[in-house]
DRENKOLDO-581983 format. One record per residue: residue number from 0; residue in three letters; x, y, z of N, C-alpha, C in turn. Coordinates in steps of 0.05 Angstrom, whole numbers, plus 5000, padded with zeros to 4 digits. Each point is the difference from the previous one (the first is absolute). Layout:
! residues N
R  pos  code  n_x  n_y  n_z  ca_x  ca_y  ca_z  c_x  c_y  c_z
R  NUM  ALA  X  Y  Z  X  Y  Z  X  Y  Z
...
//
This chain:
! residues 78
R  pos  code  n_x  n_y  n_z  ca_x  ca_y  ca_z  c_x  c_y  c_z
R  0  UNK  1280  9445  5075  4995  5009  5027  5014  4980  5019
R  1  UNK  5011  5014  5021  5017  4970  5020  4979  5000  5019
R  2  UNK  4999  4979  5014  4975  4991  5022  5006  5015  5018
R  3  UNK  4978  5002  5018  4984  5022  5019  4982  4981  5013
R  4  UNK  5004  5009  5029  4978  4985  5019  5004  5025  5016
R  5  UNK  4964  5001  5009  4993  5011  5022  4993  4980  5035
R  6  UNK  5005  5016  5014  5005  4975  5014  4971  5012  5034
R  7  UNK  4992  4989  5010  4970  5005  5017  5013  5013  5020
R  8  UNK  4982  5017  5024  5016  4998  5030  5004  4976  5012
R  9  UNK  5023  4997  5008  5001  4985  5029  5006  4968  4975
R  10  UNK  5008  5003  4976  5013  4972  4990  5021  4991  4996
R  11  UNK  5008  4988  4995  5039  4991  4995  5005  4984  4970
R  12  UNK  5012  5013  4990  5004  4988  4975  5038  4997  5005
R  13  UNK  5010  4978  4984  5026  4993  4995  5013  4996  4974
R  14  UNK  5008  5008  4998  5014  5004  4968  5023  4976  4999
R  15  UNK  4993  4977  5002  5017  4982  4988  5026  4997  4976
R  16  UNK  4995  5009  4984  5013  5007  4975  4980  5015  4982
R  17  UNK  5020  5023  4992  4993  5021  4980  5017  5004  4983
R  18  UNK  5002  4994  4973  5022  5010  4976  4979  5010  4983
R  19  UNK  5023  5009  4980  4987  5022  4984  5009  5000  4980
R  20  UNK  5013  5002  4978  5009  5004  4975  4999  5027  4978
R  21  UNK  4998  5027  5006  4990  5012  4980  4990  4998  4974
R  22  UNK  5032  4988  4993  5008  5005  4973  4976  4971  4986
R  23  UNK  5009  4973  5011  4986  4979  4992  4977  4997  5012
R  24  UNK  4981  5006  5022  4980  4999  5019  4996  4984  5012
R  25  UNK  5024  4979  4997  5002  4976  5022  5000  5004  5026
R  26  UNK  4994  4984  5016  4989  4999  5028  4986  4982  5010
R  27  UNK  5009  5006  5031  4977  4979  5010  4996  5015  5027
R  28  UNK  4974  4987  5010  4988  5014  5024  4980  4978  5020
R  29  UNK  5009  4999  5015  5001  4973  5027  4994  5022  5024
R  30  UNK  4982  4998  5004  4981  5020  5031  4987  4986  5019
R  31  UNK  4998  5009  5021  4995  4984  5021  4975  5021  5017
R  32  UNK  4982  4993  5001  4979  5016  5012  4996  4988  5027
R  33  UNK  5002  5000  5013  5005  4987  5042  4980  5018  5006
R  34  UNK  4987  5015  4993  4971  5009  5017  4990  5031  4981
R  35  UNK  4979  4993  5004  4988  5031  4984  4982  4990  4965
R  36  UNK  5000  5023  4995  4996  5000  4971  5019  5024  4990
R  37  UNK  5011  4988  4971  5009  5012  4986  4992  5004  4969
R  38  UNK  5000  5017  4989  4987  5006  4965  5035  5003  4980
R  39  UNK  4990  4975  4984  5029  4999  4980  4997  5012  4977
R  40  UNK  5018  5011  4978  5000  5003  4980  5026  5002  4991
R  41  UNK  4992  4967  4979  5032  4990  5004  5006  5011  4980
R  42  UNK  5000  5016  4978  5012  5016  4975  5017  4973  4977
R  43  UNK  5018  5015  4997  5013  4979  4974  5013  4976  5003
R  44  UNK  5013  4992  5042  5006  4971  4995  4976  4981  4991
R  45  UNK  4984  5011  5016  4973  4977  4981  4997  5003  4982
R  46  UNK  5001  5023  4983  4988  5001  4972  5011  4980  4993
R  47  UNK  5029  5002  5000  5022  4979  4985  5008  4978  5006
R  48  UNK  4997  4993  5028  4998  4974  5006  4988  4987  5029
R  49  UNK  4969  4996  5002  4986  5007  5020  5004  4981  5023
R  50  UNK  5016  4974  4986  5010  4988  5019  5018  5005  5022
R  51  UNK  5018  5023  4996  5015  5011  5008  4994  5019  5039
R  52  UNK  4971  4999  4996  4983  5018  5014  4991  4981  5023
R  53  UNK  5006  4997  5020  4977  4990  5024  4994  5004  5028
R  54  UNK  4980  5004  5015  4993  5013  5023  4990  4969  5016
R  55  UNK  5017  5007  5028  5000  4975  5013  4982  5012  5027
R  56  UNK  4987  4983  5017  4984  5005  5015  5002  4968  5024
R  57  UNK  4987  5011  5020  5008  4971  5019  4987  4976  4988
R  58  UNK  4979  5004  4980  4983  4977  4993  5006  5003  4972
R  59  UNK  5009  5009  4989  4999  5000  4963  5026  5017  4991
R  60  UNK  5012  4986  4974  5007  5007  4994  4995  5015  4965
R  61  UNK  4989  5024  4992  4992  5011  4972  5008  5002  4981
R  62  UNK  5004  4982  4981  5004  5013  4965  4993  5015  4998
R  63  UNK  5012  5020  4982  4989  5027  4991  4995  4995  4977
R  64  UNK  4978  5011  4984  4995  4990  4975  4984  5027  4985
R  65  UNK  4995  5021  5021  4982  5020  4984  5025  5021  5013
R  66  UNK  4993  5024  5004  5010  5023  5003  5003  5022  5032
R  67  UNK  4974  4989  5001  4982  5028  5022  4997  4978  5020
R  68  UNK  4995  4998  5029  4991  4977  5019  5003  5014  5028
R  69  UNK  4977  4988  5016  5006  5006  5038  5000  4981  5013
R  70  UNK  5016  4992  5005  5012  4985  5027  4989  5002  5031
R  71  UNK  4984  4982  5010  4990  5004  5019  5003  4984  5018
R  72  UNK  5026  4996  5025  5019  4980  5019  4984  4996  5018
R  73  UNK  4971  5020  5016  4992  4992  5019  5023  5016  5014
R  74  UNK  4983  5003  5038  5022  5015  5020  5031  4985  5007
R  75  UNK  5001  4974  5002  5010  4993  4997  5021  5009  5032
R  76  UNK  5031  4987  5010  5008  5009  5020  5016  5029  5002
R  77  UNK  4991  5012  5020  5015  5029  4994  5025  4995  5008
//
């Protein structure tokens, strides 16, 4: 499965870098949540290399280490 986020009203998510690999399932995925909540499901770059995976926020930045996760930035500036 390739990753999927749903993303709240009224949030901002940024897609920093996204690759993908079919064939090998290499990838990596660097996101930027600047306000809102968002629900991840990072599919096979994590399976295969979870380091690869991370969601940045004004105060934290997340390892991904499981699969499923919600992101929650606060309102943050519109």
């Amino acid at each position: 499965m390739l990753s999927t986020s749903s993303i709240g009203a009224n949030s901002e998510l940024v897609l920093n870098t996204y690759t993908f690999d079919t064939t090998t399932h290499d990838g990596n995925l660097l996101a930027s949540v600047r306000r809102g909540t968002t629900a991840f499901v990072t599919g096979l770059i994590a399976k295969k290399a979870p380091e690869n995976v991370r969601v940045q926020t004004r105060t934290v930045v997340l390892g991904v280490r499981g699969t499923e996760f919600i992101v929650d930035a606060g309102r943050g500036a519109p």
